[in-house]
N, C-alpha and C positions, 0 to 999 in steps of 0.2 A: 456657612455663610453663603457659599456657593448656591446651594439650593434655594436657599432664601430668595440670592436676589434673580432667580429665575421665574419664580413665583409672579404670578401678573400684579401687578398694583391696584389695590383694592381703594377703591376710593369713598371715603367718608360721606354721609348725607351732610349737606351744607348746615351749620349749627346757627340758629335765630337769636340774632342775640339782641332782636327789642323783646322791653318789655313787657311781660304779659300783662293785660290789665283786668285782674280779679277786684270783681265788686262785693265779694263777702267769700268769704273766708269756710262756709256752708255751700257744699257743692249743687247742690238743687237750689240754694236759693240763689247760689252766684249763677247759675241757669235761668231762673227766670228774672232778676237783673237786668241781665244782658237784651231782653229782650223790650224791655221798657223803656223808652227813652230819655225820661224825667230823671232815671238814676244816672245816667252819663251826667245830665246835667246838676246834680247834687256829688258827681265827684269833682267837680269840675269845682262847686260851691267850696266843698271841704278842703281841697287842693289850695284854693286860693286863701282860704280862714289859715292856714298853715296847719292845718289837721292829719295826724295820722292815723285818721280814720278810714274806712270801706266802708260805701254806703249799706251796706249790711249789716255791721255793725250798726250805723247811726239809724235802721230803720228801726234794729230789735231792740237798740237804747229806749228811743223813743216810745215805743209799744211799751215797753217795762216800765217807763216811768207813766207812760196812763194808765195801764194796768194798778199800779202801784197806788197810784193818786182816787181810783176808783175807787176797791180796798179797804184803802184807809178811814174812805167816807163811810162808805157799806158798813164797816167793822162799827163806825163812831154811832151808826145808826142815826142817819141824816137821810133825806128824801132823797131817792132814786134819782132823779133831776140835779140834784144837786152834782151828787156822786158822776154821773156822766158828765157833768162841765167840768168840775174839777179834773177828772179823767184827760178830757182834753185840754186844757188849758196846760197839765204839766206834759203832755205826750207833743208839744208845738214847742215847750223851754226850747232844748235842744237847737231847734232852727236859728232863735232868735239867737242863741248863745255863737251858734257859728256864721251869721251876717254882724254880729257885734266883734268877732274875731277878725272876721276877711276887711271890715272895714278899720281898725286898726293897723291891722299889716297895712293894705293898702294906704295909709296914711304914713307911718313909718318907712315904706318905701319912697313914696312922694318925695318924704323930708329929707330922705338921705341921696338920691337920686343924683342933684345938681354937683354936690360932692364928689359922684360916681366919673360925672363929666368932664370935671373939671380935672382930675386924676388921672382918666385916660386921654387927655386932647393933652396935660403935659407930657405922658408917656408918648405919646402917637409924636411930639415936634422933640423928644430928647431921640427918636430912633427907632423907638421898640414898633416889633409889627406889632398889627392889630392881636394878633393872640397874648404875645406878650403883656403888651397893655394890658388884657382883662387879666391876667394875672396877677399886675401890680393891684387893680383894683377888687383882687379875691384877696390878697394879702392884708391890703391897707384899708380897706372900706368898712360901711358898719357892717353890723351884724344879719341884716337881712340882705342887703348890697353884696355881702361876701361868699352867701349863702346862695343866693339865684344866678351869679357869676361864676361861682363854681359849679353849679351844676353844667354851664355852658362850656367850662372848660370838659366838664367829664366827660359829656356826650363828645365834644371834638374829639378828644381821646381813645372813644372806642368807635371813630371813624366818620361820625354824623358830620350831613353837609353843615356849612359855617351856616348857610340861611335857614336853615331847616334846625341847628340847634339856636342860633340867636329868637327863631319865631316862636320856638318853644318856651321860651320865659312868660309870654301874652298868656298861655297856658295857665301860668301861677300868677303873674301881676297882670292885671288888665285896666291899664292907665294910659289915654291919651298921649301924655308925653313920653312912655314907653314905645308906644305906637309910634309916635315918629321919630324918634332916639332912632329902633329899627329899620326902619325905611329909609332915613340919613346912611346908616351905616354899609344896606346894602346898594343904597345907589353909587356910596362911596367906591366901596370895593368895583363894582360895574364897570364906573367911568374913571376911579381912580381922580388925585387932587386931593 
């Protein structure tokens, strides 16, 4: 033990603990991903549809399903012409499928939202801090409400500023009245009242 603790202290490289954000699950293609900037913005799309997809995934979906729909035509022995719209028309589903998703969430958020408020503003006048609070409302709230509130609690958990995880929900919901819930809440804390 002696020798040990004469031994100089070796000190660890600092460990990263945000998230990495892989756009596809294929290392060359999550390479050039990164360098496109339309994919940030289709994770950002699928993030918000409540998808647990990588746009990598959702590109080789799509490719497979025109591919598929081409094929199919080619095989039936239908006019080349044809075969290519068909092709594109099923290789674009997908898109439509996940702004048909994002705007459902976004609507069920909306709905349950007011509920959200009302549950933390009696929390916040019975006592509880504000962290406490969104606990009541990760316990008691719907299903999506319980679900974007606890991710807020997590990140507080593994250390993230309170503004910097509350701004992260705009991330997945991006609602107006989202938008200014937050900005309430951080001018709150600022000034206090």
């Amino acid at each position: 033990i002696m020798e040990r603790l004469k031994e100089p202290i070796k000190r660890n490289a600092p460990v990263p603990i945000e998230k990495s954000e892989r756009l596809s699950d294929l290392p060359f293609l999550d390479r050039s991903l990164h360098k496109i900037a339309a994919a940030k913005k289709l994770q950002s799309l699928l993030t918000q549809a409540g998808l647990a997809l990588t746009p990598g995934t959702f590109i080789l979906l799509s490719l497979l399903l025109g591919t598929l729909g081409f094929f199919v035509v080619v095989v039936v022995k239908v006019n080349l012409s044809i075969a290519f719209l068909s092709g594109s028309f099923l290789s674009t589903l997908p898109i439509f499928y996940v702004h048909l998703k994002r705007r459902e969430r976004m609507k069920k958020f909306a709905a349950h939202f007011p509920d959200a408020i009302d549950m933390l503003s009696s929390s916040l006048r019975a006592g509880y801090s504000l962290q406490m609070a969104l606990g009541t409302v990760v316990n008691e709230g719907g299903d999506i409400i319980a679900h974007e509130f606890g991710q807020v609690l997590s990140e507080l958990e593994i250390g993230k500023n309170f503004e910097e995880a509350l701004k992260s929900i705009l991330n997945r919901i991006d609602l107006p009245e989202l938008r200014l819930f937050i900005s309430a809440v951080i001018l709150q804390r600022e000034t206090g009242g």
